[in-house]
Backbone as a chain_set.jsonl record, in Angstrom:
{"seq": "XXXXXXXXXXXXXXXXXXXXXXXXXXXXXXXXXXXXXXXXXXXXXXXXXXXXXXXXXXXXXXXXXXXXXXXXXXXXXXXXXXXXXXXXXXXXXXXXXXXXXXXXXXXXXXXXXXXXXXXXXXXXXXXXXXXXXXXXXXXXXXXXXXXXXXXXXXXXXXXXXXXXXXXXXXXXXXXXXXXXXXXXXXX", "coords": {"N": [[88.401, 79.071, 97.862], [91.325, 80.61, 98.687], [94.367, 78.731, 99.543], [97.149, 78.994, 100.263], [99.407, 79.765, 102.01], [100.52, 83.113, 102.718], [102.677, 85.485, 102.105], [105.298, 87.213, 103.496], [106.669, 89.812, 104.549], [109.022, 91.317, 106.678], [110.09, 94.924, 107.711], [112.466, 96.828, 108.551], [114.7, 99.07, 109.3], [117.698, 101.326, 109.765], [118.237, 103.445, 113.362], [116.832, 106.651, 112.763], [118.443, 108.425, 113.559], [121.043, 107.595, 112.681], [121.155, 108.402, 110.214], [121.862, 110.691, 107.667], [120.12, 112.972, 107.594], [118.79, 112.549, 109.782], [116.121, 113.714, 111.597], [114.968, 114.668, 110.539], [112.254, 115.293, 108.176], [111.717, 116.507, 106.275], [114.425, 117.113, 104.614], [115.443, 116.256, 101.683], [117.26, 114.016, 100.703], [115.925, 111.904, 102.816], [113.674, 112.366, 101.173], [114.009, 111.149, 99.472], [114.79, 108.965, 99.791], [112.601, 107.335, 101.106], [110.493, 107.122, 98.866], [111.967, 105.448, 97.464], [111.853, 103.309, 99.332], [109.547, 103.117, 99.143], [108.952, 102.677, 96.262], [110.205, 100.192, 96.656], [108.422, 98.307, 98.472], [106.1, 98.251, 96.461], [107.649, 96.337, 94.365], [108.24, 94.289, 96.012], [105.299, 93.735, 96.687], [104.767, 92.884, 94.032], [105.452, 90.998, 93.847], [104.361, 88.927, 94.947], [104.158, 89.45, 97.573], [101.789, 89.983, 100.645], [101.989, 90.642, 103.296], [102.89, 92.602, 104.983], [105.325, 93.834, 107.764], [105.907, 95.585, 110.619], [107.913, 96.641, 113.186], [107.177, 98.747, 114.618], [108.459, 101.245, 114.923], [110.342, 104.68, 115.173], [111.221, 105.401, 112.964], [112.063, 103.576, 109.812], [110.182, 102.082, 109.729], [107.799, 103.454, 110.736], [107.59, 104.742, 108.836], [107.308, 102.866, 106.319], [105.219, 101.627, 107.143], [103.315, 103.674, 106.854], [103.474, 103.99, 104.331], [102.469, 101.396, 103.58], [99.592, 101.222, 104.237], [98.747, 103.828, 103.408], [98.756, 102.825, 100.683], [96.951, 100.19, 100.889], [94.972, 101.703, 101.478], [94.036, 103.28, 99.092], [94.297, 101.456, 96.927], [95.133, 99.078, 97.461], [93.143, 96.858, 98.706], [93.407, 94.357, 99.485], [95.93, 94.209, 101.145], [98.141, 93.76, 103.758], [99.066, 94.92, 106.971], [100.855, 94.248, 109.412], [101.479, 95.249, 112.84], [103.937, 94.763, 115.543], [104.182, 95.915, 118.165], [106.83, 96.718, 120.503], [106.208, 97.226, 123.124], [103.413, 98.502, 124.814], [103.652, 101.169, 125.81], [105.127, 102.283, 124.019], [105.213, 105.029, 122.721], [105.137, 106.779, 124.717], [107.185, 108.958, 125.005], [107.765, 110.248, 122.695], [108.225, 112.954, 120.491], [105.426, 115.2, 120.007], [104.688, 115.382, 117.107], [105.309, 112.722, 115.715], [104.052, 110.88, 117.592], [101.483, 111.185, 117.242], [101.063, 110.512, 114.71], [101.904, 107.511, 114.838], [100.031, 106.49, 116.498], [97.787, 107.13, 114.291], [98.53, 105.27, 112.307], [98.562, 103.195, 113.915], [96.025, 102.78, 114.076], [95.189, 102.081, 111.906], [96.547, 99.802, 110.444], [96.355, 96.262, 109.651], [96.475, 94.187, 111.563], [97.619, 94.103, 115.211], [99.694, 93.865, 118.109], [101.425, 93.878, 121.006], [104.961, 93.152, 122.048], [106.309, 92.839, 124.64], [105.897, 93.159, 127.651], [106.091, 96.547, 129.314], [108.724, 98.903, 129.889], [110.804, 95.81, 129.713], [113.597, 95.194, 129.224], [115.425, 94.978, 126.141], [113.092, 95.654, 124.259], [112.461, 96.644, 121.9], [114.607, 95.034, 120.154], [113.215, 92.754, 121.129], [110.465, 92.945, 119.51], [111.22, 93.333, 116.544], [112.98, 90.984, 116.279], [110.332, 89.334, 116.476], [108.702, 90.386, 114.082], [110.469, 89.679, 112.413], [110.795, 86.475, 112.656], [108.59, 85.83, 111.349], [108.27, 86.309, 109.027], [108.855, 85.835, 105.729], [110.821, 87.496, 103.773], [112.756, 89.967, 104.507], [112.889, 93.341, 104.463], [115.326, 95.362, 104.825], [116.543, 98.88, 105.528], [119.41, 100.085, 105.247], [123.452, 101.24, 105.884], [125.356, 99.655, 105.414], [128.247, 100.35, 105.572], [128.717, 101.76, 107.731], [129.387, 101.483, 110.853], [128.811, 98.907, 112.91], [126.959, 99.526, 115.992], [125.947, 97.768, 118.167], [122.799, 98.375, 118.436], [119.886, 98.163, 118.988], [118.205, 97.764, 115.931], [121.068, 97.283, 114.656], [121.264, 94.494, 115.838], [119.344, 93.493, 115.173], [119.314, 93.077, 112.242], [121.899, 91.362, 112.13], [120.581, 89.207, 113.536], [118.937, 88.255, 111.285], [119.788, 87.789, 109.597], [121.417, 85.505, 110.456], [118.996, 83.748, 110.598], [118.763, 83.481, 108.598], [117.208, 84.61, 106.507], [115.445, 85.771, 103.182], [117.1, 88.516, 101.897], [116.165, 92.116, 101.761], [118.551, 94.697, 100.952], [118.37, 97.943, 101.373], [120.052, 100.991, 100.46], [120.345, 103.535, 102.56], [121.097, 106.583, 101.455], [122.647, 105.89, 99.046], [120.338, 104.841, 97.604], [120.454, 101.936, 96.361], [120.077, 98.532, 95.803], [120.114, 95.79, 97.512], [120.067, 92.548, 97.033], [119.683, 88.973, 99.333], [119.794, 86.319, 99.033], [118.019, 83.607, 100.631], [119.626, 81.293, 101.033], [122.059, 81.864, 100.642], [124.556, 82.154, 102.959], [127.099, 83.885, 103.747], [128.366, 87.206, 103.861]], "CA": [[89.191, 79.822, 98.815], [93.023, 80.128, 98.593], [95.008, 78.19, 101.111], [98.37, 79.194, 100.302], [100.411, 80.439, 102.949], [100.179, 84.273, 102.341], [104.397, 85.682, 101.818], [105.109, 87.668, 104.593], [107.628, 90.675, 104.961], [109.284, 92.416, 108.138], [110.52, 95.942, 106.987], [113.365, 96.871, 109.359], [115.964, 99.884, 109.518], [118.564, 101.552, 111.078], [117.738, 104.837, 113.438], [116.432, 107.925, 111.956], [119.686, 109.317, 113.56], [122.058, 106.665, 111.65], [120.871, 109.02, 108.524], [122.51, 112.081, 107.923], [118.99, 113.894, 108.089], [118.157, 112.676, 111.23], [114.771, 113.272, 111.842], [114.35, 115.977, 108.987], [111.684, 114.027, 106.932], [111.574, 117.125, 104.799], [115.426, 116.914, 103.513], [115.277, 115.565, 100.138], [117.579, 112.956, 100.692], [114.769, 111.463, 103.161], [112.183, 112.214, 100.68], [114.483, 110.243, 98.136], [114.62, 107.198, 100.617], [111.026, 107.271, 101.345], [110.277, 107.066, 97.793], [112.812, 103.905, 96.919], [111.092, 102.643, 99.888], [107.803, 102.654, 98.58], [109.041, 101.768, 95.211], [110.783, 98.532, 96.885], [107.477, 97.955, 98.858], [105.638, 97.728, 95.394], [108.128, 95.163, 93.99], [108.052, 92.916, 97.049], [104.075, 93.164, 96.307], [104.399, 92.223, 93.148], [106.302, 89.248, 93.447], [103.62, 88.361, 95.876], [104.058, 89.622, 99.185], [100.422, 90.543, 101.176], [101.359, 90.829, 104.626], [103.828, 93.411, 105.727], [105.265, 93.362, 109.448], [106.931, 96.458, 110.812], [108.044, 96.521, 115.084], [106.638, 100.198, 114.8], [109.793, 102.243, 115.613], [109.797, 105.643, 115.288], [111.409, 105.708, 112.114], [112.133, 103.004, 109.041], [109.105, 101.086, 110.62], [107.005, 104.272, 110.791], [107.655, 105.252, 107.032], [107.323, 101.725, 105.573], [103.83, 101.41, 107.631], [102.236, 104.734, 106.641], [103.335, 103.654, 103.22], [101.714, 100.471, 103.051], [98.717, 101.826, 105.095], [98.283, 104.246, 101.823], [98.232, 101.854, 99.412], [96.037, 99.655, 101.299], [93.302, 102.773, 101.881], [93.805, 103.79, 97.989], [94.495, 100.63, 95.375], [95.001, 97.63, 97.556], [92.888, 96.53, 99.983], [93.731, 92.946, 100.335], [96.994, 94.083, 101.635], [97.71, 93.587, 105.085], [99.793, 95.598, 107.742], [100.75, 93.56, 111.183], [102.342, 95.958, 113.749], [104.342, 94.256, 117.04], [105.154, 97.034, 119.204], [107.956, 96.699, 121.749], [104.977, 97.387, 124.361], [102.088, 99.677, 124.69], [103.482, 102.419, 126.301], [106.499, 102.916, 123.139], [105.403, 106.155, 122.453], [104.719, 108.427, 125.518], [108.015, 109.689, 125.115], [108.362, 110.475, 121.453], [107.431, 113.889, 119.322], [103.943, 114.718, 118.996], [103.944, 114.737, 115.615], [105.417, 111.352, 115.696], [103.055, 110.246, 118.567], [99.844, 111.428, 116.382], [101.5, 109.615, 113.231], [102.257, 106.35, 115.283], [98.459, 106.498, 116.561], [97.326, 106.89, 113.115], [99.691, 103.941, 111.919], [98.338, 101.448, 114.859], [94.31, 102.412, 113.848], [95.083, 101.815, 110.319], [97.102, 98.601, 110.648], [95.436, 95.054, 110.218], [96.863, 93.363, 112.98], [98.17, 94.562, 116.368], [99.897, 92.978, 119.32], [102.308, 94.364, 121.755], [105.675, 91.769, 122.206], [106.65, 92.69, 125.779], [105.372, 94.258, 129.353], [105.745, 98.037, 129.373], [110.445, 98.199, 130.296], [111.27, 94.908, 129.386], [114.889, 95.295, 128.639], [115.635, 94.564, 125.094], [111.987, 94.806, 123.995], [112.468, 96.84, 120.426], [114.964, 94.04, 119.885], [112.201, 91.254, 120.744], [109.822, 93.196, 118.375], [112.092, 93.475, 115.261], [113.249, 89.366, 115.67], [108.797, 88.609, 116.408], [108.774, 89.98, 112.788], [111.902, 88.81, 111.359], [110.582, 85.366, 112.839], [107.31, 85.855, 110.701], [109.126, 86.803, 107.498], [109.901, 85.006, 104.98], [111.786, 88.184, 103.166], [113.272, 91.266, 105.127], [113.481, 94.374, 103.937], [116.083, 96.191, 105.718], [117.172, 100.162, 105.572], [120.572, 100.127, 106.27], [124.116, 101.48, 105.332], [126.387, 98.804, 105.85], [129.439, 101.199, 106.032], [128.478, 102.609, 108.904], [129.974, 100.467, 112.156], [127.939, 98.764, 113.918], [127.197, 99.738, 117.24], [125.233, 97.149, 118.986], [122.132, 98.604, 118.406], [118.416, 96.83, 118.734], [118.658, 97.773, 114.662], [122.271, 96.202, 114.295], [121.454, 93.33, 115.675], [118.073, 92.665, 114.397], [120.019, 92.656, 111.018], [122.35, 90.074, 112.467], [119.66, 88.341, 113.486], [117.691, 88.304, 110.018], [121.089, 87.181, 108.403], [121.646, 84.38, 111.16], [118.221, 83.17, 110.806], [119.167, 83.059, 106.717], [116.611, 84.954, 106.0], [116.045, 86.246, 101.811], [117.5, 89.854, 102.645], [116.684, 93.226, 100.558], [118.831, 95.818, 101.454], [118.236, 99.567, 100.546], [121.18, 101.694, 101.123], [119.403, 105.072, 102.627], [121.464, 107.485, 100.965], [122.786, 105.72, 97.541], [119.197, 104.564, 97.322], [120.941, 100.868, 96.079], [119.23, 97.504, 96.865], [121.08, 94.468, 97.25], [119.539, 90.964, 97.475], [120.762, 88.48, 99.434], [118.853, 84.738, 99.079], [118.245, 82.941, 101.907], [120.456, 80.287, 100.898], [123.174, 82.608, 100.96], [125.411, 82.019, 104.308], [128.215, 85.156, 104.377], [128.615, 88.342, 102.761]], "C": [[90.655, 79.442, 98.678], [93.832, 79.565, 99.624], [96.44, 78.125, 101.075], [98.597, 79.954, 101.078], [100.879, 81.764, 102.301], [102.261, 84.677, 102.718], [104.306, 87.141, 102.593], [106.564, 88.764, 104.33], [108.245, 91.7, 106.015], [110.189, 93.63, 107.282], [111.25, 96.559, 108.441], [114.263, 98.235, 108.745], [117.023, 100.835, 110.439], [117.922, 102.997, 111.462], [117.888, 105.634, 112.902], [118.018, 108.875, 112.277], [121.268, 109.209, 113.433], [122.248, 107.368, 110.459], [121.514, 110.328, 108.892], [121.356, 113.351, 108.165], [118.686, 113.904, 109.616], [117.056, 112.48, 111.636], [113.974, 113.992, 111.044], [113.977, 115.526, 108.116], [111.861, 115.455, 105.816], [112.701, 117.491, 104.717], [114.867, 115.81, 102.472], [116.092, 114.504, 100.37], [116.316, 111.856, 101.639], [113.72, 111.3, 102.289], [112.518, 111.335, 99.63], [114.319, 108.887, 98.69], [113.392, 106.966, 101.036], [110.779, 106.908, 99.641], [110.808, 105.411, 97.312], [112.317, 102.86, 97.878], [109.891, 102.099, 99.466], [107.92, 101.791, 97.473], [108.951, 99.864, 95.678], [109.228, 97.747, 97.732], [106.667, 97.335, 98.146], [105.942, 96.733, 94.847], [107.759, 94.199, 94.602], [106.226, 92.744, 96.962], [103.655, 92.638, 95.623], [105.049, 91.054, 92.661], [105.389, 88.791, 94.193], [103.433, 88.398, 97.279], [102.946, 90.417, 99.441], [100.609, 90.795, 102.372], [103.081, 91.424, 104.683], [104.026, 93.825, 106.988], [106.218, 94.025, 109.608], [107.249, 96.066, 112.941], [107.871, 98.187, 115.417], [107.546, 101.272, 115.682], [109.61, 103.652, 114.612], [110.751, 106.275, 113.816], [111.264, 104.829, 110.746], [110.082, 102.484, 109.036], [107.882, 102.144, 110.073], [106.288, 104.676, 109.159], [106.669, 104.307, 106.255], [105.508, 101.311, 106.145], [102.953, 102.43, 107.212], [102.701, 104.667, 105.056], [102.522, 102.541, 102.784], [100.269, 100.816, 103.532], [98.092, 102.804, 103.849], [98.361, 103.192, 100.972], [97.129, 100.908, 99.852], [94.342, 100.754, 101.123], [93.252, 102.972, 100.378], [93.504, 102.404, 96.608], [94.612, 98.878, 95.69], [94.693, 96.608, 98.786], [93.024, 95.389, 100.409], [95.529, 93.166, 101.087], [97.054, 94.159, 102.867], [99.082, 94.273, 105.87], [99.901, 95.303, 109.274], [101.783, 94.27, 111.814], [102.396, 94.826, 115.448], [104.75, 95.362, 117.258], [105.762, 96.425, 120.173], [107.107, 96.413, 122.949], [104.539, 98.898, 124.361], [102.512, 100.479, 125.305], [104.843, 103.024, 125.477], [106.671, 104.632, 123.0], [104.95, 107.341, 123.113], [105.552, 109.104, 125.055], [108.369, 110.562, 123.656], [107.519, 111.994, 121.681], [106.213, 113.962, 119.693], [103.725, 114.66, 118.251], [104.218, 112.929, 115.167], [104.144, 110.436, 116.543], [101.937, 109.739, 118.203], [100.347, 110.011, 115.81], [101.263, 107.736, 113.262], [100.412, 105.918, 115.681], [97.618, 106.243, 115.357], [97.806, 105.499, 112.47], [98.992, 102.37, 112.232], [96.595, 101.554, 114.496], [93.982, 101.982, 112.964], [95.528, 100.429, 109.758], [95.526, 97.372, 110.823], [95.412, 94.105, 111.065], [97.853, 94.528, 114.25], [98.503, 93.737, 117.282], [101.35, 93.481, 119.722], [103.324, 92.635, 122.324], [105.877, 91.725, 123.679], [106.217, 93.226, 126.871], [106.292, 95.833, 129.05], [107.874, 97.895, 130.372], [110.683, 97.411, 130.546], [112.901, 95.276, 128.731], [114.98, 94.555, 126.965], [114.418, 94.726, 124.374], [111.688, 95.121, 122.761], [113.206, 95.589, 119.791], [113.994, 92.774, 119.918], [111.316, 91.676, 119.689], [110.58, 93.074, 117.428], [112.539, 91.848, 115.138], [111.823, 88.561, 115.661], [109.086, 88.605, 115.067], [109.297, 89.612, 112.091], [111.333, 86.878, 111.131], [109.412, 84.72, 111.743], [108.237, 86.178, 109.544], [109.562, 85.492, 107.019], [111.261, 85.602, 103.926], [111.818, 89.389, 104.313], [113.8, 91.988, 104.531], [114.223, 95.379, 104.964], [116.937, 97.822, 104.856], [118.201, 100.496, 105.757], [122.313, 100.849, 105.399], [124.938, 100.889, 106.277], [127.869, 99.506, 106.226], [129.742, 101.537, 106.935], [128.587, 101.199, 109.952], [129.252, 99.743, 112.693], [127.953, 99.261, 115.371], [126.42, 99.231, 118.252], [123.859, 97.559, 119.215], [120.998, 97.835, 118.477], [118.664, 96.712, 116.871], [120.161, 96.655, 114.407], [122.026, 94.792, 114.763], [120.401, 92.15, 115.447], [118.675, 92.453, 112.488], [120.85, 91.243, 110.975], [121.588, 89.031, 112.795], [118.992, 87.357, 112.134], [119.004, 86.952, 109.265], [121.222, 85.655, 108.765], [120.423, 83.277, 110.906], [117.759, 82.637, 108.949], [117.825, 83.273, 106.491], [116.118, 85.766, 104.552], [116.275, 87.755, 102.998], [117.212, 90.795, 101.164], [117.363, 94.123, 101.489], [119.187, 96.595, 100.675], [118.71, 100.272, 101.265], [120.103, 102.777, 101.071], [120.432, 106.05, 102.006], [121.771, 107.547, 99.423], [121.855, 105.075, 96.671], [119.587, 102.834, 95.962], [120.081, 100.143, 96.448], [120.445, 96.584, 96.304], [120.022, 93.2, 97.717], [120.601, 90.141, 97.896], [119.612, 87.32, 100.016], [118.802, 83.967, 99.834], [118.834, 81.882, 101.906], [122.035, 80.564, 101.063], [124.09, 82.791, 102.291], [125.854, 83.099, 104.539], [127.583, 85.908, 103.447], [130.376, 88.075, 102.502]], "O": [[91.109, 78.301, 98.582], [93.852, 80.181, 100.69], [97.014, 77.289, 101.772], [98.006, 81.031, 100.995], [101.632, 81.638, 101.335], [102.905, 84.042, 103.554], [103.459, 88.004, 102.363], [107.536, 88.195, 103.833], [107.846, 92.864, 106.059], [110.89, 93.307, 106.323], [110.503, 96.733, 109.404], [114.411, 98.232, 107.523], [117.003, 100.93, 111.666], [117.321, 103.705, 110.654], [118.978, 105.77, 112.345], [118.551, 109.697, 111.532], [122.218, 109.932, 113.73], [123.2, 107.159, 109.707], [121.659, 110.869, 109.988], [121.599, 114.409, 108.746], [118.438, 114.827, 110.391], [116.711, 111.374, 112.049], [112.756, 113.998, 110.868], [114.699, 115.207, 107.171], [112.123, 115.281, 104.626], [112.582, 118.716, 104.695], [114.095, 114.855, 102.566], [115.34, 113.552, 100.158], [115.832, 110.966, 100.94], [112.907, 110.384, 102.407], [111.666, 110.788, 98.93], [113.812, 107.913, 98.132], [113.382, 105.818, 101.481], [111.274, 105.784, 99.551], [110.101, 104.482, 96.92], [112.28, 101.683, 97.52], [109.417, 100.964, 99.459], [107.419, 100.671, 97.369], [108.26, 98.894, 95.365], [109.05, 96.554, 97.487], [106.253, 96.225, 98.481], [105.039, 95.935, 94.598], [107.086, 93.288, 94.119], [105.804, 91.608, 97.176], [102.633, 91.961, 95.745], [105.151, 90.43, 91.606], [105.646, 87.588, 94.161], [102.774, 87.646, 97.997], [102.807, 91.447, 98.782], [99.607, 91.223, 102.945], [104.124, 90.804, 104.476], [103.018, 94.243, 107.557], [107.315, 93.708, 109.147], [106.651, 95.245, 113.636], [108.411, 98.73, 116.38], [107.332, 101.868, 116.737], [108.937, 103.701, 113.583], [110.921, 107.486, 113.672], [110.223, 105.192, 110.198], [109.14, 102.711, 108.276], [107.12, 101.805, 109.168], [105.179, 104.813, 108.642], [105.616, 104.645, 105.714], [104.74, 100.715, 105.389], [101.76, 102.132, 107.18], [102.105, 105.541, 104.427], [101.898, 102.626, 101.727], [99.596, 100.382, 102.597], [96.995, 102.509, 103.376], [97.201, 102.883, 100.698], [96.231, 100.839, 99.013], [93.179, 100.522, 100.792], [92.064, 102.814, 100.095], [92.721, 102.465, 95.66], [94.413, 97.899, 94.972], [95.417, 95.911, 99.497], [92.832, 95.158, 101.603], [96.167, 92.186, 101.471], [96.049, 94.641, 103.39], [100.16, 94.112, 105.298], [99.277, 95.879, 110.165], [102.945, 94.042, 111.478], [101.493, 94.362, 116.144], [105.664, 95.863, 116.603], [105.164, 95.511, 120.741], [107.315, 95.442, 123.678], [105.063, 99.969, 124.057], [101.508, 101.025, 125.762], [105.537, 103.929, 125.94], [107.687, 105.32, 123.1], [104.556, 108.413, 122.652], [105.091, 110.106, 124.508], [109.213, 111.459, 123.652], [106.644, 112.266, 122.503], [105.64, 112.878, 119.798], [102.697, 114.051, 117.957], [103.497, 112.178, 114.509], [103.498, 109.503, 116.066], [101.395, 108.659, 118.438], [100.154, 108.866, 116.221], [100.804, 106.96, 112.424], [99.773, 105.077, 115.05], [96.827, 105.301, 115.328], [96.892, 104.717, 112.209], [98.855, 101.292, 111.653], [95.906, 100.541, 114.619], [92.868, 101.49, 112.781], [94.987, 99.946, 108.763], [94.47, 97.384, 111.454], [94.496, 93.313, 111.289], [98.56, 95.499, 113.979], [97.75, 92.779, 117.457], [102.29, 93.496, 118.927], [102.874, 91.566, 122.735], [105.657, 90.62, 124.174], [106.344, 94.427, 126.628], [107.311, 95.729, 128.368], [108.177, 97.041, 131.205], [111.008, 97.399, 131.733], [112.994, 95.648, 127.561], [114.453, 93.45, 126.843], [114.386, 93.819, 123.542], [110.887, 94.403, 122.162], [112.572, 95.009, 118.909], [113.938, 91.938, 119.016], [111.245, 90.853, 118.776], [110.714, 91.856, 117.543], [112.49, 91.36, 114.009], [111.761, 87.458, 115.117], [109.538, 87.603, 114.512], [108.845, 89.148, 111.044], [111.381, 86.192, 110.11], [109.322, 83.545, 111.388], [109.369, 86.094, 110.019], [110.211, 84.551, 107.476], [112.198, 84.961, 103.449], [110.786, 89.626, 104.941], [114.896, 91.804, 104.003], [113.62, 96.067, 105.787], [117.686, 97.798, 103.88], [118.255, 101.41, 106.579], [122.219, 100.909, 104.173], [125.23, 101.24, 107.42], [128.508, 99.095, 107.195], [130.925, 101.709, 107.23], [127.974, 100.142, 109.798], [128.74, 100.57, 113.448], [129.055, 99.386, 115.905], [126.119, 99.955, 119.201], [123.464, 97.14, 120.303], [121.098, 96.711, 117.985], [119.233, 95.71, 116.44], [120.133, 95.48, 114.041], [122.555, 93.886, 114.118], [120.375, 90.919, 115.464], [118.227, 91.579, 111.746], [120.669, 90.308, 110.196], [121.885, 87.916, 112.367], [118.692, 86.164, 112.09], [118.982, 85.839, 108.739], [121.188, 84.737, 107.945], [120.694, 82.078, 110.972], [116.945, 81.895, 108.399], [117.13, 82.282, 106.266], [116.53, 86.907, 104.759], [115.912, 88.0, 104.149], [117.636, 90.575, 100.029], [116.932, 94.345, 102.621], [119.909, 96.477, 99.684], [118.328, 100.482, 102.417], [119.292, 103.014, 100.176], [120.375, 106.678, 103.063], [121.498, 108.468, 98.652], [122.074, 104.749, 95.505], [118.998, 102.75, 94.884], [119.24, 100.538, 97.255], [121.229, 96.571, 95.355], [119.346, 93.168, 98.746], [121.766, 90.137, 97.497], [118.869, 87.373, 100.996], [119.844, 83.312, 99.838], [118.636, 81.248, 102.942], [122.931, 79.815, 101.452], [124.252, 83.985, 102.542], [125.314, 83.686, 105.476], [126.722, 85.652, 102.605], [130.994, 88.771, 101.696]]}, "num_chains": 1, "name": "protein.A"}
């Protein structure tokens, strides 16, 4: 039996309405960042990462989970998919097609566990630093160009960085990655 400490990844990005699509999964630029997603998903598997850890937000999170969620059902079933939600009642309010999707997401997932009571102030923010905390790499979605604006996203990035965590980041539009080694202090 193997007793190595299994390499863990939180998959993080900024809102769906940070992107110039929005929420229009079928623009092609979306279907291009979905794609470099998956790709980058594959890499980080094949350097050895088995346990992928989204905070099940209604976008990056969503993607990156019903991506690993397929590969798990098709080619690799030791892979593993741990969802923290914010708290169990995240998605009355959304979409229904999101709602379904997110439903599908949390039955398909190999772990589950809700981080906070049902309006907890901050509580996408406590989900997104649970998994950051669990990570030993973070893959983050993000286009640094773009301002921050105090967001749960912006400052679960700051977080990740603070907590010198390795960092990939995959620009959503110029479909770029940047590494950044957890030894690495600034940008």
């Amino acid at each position: 039996m193997e007793m190595d400490k299994p390499i863990r990844c939180a998959i993080i990005g900024q809102h769906p309405m940070r992107f110039p699509w929005g929420f229009d999964e079928e623009d092609e630029s979306c279907g291009k960042m979905k794609m470099e997603l998956a790709q980058q998903i594959m890499v980080l598997r094949q350097n050895g990462v088995s346990q992928f850890l989204v905070a099940c937000d209604c976008g990056v999170g969503l993607y990156a989970a019903e991506i690993v969620n397929g590969l798990r059902a098709t080619t690799d079933h030791d892979l593993m998919l741990i969802c923290y939600t914010p708290h169990e009642e995240q998605a009355t309010k959304w979409a229904p097609y999101l709602r379904e999707r997110y439903f599908d997401m949390l039955t398909a997932c190999t772990y589950l566990s809700a981080v906070c009571e049902a309006g907890a102030p901050g509580a996408q923010l406590q989900a997104y630093k649970k998994i950051i905390d669990l990570a030993d790499v973070v893959l983050c979605v993000y286009d640094t160009d773009i301002p921050a604006t105090g967001s749960a996203e912006d400052r679960a990035l700051a977080y990740a960085e603070g907590q010198h965590k390795s960092l990939v980041l995959l620009h959503p539009t110029e479909l770029t990655t940047k590494q950044i080694s957890a030894a690495h202090d600034a940008r």
